[in-house]
C-alpha positions in Angstrom: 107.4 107.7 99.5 107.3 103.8 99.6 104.5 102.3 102.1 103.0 105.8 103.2 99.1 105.9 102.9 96.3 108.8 102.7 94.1 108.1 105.5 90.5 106.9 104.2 87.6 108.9 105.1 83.9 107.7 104.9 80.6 108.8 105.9 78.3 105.4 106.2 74.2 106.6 106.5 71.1 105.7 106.7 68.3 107.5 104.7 64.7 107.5 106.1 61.9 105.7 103.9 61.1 109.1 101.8 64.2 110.2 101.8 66.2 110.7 98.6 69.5 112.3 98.9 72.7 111.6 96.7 76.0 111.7 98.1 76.5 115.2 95.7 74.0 116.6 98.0 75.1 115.3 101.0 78.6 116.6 100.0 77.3 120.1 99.4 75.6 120.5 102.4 78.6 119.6 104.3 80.5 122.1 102.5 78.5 124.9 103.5 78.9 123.8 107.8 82.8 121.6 107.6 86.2 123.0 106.3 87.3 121.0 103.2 89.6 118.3 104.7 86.9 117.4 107.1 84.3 116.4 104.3 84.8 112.4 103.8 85.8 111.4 101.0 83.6 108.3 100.3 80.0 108.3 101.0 78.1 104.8 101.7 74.0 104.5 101.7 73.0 101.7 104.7 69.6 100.3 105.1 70.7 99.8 108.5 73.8 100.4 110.4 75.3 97.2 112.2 75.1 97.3 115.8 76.8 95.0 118.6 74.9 93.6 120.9 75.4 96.6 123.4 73.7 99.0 120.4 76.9 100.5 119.4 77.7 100.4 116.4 79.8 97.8 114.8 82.8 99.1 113.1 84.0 95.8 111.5 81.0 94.7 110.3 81.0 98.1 108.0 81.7 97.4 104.2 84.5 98.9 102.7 83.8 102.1 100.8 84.7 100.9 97.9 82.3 98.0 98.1 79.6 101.1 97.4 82.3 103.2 94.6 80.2 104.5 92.3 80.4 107.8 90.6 79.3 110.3 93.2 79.8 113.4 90.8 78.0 114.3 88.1 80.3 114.8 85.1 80.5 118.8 84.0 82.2 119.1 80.7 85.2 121.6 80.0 83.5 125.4 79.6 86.4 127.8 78.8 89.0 127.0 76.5 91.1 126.7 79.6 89.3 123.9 81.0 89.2 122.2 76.8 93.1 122.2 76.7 93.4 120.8 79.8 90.7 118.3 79.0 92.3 117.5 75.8 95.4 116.6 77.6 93.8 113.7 79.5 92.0 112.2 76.7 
């Protein structure tokens, strides 16, 4: 389908001073409260969110998620000759 588009979901957050939370965990914790296509699907670390003058939040001063794109998930290599074969075919 020409010109149709997934919509982009992202969480943007701001960790306190001794927090240290990864997006994995964030992810994970989410999984256990939020069905599965409610869980965004970028995750972006703020030191401070932008705000308008009136305190809300502003939405265009936001980066783009994949300003942040790292690799959120650990890598897990193929356990079961299942998972191999299926990992030899994408190598």
């Amino acid at each position: 389908m020409r010109g149709f588009t997934q919509p982009l979901t992202a969480a943007y957050y701001e960790l306190e001073a001794e927090a240290h939370t990864t997006p994995t965990e964030l992810r994970k914790h989410l999984r256990t409260e939020l069905p599965d296509y409610m869980i965004p699907q970028h995750f972006v670390e703020l030191d401070e969110l932008p705000l308008t003058p009136n305190g809300k939040v502003d939405r265009k001063a936001l980066p783009t998620p994949f300003a942040n794109a790292a690799i959120e998930e650990t890598f897990e290599a193929p356990k079961t000759s299942l998972e191999q074969g299926l990992a030899a075919i994408w190598q």
